[in-house]
Backbone of each chain as nested JSON, in Angstrom:
{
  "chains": [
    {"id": "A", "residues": [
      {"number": 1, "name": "UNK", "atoms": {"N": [63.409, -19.566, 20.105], "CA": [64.469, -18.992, 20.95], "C": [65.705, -19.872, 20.77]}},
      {"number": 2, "name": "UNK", "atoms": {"N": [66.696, -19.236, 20.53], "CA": [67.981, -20.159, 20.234], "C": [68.668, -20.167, 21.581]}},
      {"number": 3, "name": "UNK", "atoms": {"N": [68.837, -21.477, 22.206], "CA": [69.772, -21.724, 23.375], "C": [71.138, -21.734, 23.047]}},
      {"number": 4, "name": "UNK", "atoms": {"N": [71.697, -20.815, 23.718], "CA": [72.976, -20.579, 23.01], "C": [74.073, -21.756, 23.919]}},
      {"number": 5, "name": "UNK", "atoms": {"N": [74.624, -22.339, 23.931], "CA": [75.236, -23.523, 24.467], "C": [76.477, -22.623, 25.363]}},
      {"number": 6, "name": "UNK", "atoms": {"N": [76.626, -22.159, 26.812], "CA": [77.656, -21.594, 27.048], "C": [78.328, -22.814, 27.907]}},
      {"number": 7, "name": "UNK", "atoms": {"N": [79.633, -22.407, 28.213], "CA": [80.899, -23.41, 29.095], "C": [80.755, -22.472, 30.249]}},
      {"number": 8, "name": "UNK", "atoms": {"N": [81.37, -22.708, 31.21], "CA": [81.599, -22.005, 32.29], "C": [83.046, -22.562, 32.609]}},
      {"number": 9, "name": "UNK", "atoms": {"N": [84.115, -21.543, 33.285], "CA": [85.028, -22.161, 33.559], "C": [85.765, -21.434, 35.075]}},
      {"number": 10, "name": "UNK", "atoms": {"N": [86.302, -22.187, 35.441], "CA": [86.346, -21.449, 36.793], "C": [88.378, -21.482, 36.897]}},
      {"number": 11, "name": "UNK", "atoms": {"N": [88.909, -19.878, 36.737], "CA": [90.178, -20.15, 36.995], "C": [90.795, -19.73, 38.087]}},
      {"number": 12, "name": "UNK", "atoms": {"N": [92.119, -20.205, 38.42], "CA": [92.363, -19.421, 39.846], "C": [93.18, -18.514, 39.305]}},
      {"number": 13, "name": "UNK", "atoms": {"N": [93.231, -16.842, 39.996], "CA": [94.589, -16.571, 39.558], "C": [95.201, -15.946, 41.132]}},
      {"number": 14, "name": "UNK", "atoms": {"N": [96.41, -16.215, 40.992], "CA": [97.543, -15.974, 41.896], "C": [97.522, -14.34, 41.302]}},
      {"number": 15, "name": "UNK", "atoms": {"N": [98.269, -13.752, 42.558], "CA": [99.111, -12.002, 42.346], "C": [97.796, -10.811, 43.029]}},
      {"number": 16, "name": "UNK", "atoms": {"N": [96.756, -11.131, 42.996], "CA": [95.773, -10.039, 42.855], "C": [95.63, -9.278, 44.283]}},
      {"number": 17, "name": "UNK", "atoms": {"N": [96.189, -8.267, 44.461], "CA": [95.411, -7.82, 46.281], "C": [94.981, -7.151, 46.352]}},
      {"number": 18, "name": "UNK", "atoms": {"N": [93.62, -6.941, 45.168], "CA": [93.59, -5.279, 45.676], "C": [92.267, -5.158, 44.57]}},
      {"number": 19, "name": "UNK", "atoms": {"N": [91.011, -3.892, 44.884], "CA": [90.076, -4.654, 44.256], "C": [90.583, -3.78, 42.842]}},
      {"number": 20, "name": "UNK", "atoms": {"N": [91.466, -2.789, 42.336], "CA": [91.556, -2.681, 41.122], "C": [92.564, -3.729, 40.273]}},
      {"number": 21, "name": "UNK", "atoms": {"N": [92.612, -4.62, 40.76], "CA": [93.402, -5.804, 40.013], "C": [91.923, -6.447, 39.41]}},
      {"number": 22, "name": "UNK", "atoms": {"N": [91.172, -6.989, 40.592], "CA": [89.934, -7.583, 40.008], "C": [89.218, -7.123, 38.896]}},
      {"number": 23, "name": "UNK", "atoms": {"N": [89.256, -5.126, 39.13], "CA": [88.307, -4.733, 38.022], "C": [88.956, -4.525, 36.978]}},
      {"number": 24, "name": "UNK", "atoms": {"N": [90.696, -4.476, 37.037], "CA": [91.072, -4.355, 35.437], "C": [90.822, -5.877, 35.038]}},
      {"number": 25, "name": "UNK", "atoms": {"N": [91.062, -7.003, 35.83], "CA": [90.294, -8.644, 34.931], "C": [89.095, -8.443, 34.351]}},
      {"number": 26, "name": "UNK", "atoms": {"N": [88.201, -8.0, 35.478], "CA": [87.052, -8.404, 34.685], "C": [86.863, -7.597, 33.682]}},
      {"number": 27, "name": "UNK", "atoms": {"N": [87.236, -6.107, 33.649], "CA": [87.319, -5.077, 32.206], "C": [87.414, -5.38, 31.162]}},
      {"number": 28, "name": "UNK", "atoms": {"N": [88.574, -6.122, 31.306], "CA": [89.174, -6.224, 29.906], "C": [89.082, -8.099, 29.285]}},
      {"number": 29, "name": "UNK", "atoms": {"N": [88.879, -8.763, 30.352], "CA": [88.336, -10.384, 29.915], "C": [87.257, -9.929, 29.423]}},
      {"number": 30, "name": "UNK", "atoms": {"N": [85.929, -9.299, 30.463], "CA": [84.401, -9.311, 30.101], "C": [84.81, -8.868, 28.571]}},
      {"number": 31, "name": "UNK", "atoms": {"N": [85.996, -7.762, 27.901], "CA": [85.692, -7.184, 26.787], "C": [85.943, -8.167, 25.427]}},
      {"number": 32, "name": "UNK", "atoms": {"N": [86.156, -9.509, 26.357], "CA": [86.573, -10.674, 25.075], "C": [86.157, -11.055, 24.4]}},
      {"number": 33, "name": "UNK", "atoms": {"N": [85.821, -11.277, 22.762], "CA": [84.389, -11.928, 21.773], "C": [84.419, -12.934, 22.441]}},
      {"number": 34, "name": "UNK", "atoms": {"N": [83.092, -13.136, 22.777], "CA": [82.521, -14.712, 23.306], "C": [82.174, -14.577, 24.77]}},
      {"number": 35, "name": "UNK", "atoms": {"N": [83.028, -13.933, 25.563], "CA": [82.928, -13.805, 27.036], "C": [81.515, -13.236, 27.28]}},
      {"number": 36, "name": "UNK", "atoms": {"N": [80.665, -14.174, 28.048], "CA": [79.328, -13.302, 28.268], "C": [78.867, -12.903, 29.907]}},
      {"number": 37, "name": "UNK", "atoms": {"N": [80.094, -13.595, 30.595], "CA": [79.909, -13.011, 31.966], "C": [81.521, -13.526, 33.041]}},
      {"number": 38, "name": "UNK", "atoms": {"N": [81.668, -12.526, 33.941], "CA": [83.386, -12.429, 34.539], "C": [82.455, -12.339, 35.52]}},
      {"number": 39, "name": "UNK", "atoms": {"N": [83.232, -13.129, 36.833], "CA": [83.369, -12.663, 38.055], "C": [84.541, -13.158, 39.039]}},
      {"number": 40, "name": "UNK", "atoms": {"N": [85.278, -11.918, 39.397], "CA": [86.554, -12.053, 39.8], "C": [86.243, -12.162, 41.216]}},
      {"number": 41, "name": "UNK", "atoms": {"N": [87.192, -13.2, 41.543], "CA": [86.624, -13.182, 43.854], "C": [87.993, -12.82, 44.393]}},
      {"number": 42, "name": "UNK", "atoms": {"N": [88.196, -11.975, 44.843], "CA": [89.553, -11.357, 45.255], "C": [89.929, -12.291, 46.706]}},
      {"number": 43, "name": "UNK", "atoms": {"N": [89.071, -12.523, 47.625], "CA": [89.231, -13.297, 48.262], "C": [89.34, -14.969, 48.092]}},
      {"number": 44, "name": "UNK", "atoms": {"N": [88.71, -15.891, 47.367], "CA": [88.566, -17.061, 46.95], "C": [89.636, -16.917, 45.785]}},
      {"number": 45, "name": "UNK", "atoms": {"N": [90.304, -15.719, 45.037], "CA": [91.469, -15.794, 44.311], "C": [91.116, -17.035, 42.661]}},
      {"number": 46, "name": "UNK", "atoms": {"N": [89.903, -16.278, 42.589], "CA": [89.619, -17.13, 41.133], "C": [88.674, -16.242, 40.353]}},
      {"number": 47, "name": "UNK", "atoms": {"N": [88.333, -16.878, 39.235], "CA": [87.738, -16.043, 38.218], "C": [87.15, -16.942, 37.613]}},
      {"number": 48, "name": "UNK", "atoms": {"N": [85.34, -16.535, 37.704], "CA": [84.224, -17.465, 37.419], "C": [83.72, -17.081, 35.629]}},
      {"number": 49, "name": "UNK", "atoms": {"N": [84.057, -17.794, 34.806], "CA": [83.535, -17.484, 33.376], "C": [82.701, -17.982, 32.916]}},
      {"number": 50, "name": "UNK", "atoms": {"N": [81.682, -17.497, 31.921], "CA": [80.863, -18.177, 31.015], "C": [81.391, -17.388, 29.852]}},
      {"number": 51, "name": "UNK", "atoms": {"N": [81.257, -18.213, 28.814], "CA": [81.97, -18.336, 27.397], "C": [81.231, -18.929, 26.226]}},
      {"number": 52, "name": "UNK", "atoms": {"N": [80.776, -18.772, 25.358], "CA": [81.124, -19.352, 23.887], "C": [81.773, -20.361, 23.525]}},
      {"number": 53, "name": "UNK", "atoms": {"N": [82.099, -21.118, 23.525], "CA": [82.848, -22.149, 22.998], "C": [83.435, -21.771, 21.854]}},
      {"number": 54, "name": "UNK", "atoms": {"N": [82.423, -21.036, 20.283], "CA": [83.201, -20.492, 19.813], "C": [84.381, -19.926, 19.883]}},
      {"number": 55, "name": "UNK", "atoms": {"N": [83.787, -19.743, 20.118], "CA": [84.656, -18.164, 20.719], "C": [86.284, -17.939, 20.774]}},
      {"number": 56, "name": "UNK", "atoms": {"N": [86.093, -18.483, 22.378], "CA": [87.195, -19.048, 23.237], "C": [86.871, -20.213, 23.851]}},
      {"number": 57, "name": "UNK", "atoms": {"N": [88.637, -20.335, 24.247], "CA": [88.448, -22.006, 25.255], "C": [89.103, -21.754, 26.668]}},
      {"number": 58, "name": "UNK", "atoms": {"N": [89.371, -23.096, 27.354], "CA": [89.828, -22.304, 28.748], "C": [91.272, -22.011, 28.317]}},
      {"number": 59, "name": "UNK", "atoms": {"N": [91.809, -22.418, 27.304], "CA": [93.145, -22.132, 27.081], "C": [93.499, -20.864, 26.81]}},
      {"number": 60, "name": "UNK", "atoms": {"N": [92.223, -20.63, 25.692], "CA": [92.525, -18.833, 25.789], "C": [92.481, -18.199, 26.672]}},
      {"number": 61, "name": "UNK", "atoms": {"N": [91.338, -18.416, 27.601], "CA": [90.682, -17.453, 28.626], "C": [91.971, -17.827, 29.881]}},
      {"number": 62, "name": "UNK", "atoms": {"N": [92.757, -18.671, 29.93], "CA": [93.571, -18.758, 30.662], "C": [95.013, -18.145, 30.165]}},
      {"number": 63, "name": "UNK", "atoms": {"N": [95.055, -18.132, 29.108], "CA": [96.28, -16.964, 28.704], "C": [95.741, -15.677, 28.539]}},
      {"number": 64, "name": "UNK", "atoms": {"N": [94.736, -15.406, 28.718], "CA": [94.45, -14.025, 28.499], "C": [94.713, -13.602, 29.689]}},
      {"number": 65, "name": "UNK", "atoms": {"N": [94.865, -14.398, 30.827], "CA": [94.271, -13.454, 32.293], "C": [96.121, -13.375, 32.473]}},
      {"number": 66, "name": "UNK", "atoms": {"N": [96.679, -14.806, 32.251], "CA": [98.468, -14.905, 32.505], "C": [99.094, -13.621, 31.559]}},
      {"number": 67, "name": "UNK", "atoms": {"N": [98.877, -13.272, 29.998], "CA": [99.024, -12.19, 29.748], "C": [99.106, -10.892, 30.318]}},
      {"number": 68, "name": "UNK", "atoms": {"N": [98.241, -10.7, 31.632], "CA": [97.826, -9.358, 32.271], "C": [98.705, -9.667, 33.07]}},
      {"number": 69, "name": "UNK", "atoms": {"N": [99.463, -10.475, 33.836], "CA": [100.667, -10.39, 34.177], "C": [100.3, -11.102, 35.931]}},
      {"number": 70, "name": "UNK", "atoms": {"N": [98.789, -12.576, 35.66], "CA": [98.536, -12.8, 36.762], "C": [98.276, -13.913, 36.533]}},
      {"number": 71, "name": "UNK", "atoms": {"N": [99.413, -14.78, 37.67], "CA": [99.46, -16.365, 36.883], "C": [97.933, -16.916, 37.329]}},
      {"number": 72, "name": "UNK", "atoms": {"N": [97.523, -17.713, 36.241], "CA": [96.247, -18.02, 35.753], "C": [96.615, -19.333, 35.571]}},
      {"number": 73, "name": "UNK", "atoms": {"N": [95.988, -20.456, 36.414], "CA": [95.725, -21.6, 36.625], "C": [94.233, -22.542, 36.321]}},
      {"number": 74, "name": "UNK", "atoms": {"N": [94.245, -23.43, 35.048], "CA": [92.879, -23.995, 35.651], "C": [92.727, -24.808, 36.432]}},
      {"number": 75, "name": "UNK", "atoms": {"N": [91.746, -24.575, 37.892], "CA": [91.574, -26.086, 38.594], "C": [90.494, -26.69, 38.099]}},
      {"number": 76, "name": "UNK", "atoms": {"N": [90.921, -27.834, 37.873], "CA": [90.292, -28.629, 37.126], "C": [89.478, -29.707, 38.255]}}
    ]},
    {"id": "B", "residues": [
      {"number": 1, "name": "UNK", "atoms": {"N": [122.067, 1.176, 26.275], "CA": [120.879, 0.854, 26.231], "C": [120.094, 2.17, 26.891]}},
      {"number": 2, "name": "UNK", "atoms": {"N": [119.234, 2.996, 26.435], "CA": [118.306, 3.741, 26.635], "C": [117.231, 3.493, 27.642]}},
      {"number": 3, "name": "UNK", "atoms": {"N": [117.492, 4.411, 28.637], "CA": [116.687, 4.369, 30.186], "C": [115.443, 5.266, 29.753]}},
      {"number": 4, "name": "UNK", "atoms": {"N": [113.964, 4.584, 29.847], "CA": [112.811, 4.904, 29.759], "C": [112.063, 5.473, 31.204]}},
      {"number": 5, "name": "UNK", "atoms": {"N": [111.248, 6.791, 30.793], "CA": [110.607, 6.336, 32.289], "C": [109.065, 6.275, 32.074]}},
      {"number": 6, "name": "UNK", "atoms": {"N": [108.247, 5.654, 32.584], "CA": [106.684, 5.129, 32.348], "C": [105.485, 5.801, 33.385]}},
      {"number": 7, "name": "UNK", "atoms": {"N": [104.789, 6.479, 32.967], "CA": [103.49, 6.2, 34.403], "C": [102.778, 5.043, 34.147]}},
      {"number": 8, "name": "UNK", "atoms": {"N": [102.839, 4.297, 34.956], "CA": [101.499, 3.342, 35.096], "C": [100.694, 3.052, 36.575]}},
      {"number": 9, "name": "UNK", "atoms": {"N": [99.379, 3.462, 36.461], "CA": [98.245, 3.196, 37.246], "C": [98.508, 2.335, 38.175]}},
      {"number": 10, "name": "UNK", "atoms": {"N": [99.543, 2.205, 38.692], "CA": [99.478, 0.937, 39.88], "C": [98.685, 1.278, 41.055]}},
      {"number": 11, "name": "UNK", "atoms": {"N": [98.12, 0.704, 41.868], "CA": [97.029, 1.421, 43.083], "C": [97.788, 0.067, 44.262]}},
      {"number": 12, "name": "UNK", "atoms": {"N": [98.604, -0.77, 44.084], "CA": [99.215, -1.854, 45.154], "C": [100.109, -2.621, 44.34]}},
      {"number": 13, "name": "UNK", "atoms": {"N": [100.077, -3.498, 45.618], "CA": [101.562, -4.932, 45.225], "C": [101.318, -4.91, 44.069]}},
      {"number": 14, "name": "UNK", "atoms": {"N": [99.633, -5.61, 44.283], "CA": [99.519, -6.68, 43.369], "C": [99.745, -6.109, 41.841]}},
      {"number": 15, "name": "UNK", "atoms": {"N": [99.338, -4.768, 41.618], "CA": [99.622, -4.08, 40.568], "C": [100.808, -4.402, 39.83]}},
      {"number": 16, "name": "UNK", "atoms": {"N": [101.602, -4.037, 40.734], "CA": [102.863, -3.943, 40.434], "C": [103.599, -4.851, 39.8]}},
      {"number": 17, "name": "UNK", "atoms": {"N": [103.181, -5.867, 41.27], "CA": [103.559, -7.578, 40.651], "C": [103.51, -7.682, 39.032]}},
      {"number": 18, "name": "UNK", "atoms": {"N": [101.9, -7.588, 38.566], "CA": [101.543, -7.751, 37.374], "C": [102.476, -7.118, 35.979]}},
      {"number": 19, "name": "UNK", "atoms": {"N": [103.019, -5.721, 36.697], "CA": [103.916, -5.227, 36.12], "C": [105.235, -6.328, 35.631]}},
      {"number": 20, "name": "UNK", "atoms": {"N": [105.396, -6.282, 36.819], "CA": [106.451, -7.269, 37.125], "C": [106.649, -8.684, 35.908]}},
      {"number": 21, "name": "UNK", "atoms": {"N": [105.553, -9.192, 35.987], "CA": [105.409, -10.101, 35.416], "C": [105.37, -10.173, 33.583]}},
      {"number": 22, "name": "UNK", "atoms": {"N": [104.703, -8.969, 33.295], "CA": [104.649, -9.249, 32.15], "C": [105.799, -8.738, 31.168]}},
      {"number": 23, "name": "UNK", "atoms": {"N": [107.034, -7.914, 31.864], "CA": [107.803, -7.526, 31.835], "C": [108.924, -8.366, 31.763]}},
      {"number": 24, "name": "UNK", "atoms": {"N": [108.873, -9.441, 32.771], "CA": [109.752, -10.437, 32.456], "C": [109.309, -11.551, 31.056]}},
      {"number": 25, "name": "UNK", "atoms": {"N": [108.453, -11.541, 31.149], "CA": [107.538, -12.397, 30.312], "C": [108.53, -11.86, 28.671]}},
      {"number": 26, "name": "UNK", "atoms": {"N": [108.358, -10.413, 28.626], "CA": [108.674, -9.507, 27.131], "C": [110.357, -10.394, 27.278]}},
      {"number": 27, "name": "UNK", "atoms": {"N": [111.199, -10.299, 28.406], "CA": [112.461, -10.226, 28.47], "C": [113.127, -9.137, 27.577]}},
      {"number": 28, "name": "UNK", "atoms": {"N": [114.753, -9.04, 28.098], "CA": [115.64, -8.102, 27.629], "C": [115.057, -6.717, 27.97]}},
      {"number": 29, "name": "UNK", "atoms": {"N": [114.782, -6.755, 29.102], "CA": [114.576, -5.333, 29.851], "C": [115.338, -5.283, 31.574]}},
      {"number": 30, "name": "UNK", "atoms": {"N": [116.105, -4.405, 31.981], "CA": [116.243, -3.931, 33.257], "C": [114.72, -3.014, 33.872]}},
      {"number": 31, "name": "UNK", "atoms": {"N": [114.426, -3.254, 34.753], "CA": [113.218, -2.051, 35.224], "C": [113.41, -2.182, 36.86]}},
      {"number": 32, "name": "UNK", "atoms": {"N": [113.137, -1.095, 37.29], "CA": [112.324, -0.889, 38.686], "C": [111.137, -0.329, 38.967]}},
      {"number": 33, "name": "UNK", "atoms": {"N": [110.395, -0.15, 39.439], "CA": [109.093, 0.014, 39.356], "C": [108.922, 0.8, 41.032]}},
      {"number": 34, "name": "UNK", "atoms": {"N": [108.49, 1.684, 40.687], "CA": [108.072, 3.381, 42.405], "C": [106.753, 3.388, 42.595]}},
      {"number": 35, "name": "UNK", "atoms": {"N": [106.213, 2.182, 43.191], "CA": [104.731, 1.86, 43.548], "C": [104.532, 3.271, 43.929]}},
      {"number": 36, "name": "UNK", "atoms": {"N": [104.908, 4.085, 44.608], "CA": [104.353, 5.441, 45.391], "C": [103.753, 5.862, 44.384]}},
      {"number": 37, "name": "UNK", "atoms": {"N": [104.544, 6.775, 43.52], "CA": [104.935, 7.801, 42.448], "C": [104.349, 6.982, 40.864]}},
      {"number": 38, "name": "UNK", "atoms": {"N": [103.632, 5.625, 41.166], "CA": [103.187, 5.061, 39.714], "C": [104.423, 5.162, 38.874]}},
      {"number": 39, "name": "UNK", "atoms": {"N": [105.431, 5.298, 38.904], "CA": [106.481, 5.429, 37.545], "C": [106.97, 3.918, 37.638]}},
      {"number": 40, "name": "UNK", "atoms": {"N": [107.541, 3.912, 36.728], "CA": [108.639, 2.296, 36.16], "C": [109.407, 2.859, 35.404]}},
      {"number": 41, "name": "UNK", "atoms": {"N": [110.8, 2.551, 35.632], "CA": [111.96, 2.853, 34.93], "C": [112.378, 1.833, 34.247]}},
      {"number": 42, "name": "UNK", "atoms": {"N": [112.427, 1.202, 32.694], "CA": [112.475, 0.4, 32.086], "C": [114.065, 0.828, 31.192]}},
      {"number": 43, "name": "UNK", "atoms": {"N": [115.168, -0.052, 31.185], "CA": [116.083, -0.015, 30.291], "C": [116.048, -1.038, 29.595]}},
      {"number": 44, "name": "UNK", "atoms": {"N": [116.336, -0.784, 28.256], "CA": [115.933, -1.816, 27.105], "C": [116.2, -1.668, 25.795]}},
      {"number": 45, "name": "UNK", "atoms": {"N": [116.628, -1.987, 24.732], "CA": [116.606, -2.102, 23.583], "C": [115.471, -2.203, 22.749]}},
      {"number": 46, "name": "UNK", "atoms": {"N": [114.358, -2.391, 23.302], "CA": [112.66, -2.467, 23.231], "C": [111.963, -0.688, 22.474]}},
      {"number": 47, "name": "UNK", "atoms": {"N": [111.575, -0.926, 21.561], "CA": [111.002, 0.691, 21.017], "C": [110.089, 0.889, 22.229]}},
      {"number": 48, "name": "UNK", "atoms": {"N": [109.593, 1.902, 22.315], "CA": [108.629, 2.676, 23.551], "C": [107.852, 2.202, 23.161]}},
      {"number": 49, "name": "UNK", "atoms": {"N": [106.872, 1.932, 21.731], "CA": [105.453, 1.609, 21.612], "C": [105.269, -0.274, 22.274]}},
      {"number": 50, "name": "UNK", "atoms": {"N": [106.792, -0.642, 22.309], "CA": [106.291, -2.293, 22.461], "C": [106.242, -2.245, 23.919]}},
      {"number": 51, "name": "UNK", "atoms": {"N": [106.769, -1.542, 24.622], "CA": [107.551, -1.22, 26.337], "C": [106.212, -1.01, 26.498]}},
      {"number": 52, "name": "UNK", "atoms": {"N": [105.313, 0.386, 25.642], "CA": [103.911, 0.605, 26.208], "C": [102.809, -0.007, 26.529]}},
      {"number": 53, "name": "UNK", "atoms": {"N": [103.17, -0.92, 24.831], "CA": [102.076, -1.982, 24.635], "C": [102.036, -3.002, 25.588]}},
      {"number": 54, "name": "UNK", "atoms": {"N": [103.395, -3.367, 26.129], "CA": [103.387, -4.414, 27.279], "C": [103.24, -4.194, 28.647]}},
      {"number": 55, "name": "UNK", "atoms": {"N": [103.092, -2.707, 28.492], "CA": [102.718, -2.523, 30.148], "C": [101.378, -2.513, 30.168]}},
      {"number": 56, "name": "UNK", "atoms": {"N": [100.671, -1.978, 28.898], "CA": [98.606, -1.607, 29.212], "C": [98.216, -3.372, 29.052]}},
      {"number": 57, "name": "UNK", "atoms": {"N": [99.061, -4.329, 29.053], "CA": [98.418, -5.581, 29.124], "C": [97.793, -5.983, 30.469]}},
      {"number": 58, "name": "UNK", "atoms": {"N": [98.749, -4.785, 30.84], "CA": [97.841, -5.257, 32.523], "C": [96.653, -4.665, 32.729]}},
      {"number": 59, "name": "UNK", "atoms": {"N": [96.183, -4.083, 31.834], "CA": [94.531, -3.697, 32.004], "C": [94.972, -2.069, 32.655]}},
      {"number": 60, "name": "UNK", "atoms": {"N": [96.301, -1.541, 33.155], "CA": [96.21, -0.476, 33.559], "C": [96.564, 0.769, 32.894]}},
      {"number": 61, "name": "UNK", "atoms": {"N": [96.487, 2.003, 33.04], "CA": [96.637, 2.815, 32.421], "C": [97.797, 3.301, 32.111]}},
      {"number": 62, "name": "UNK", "atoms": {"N": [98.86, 3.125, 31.203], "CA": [100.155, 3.782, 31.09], "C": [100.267, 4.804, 29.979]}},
      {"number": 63, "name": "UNK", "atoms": {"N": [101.28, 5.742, 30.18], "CA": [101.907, 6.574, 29.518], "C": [103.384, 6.937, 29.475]}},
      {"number": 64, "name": "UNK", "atoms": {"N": [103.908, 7.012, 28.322], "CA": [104.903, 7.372, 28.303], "C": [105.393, 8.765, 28.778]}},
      {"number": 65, "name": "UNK", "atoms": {"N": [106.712, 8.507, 29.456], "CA": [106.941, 10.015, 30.336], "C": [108.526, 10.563, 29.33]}},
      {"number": 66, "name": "UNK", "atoms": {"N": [109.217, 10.345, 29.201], "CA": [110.095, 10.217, 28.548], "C": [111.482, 9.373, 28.88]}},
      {"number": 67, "name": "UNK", "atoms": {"N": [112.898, 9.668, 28.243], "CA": [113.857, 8.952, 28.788], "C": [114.754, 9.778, 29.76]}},
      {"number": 68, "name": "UNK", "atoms": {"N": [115.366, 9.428, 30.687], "CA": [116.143, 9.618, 32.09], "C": [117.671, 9.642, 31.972]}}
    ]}
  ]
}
């Protein structure tokens, strides 16, 4: 069985009120090569990832979400 | 400069906001945006396919309606 080595990264994003903000994030992040699991918290105002390393990094996965037009912060 | 008009899927603010945002992000556009009515009125020097392409970044559904 190959353990696939995932990251997890946890970002905040600012702008979201509403739960179709959450489901166009997770839509279209979850649809990212590498992304193997999204969960957007509309209330806690962050976005829980596991990733690939390949893949992506938090840099991508953090311009991907600022791209959608929702500033995307990592707390580190 | 050529006045566009857009549907996009907004369902709230926050929608909108997002609009908002990635719009400034493109720059060299005027817009207002009719949360009611889903439309955005975009003026710009911008072809329609890049105006389009930068609005479905928000994950929402747009279409071009024509110009105003």
């Amino acid at each position: 069985m190959v353990v696939k080595e995932l990251y997890s990264i946890l970002v905040s994003v600012e702008g979201m009120t509403c739960n179709s903000c959450v489901e166009s994030i997770e839509d279209k992040i979850g649809k990212l090569q590498g992304v193997y699991s999204i969960k957007v918290s509309l209330d806690s105002k962050n976005a829980m990832m596991f990733f690939d390393p390949t893949f992506q990094t938090t840099e991508s996965l953090r311009e991907a979400i600022d791209d959608m037009g929702f500033e995307a912060s990592v707390s580190v | 400069m050529t006045k566009h008009e857009f549907f996009v899927d907004m369902t709230c603010e926050g929608c909108s906001g997002a609009v908002t945002r990635v719009l400034n992000k493109l720059g060299g556009v005027q817009f207002d945006i009719d949360l009611p009515n889903k439309k955005v009125f975009i003026e710009s020097d911008h072809s329609v396919d890049l105006l389009l392409e930068t609005l479905k970044k928000t994950g929402k559904n747009a279409s071009y309606i024509g110009t105003k």
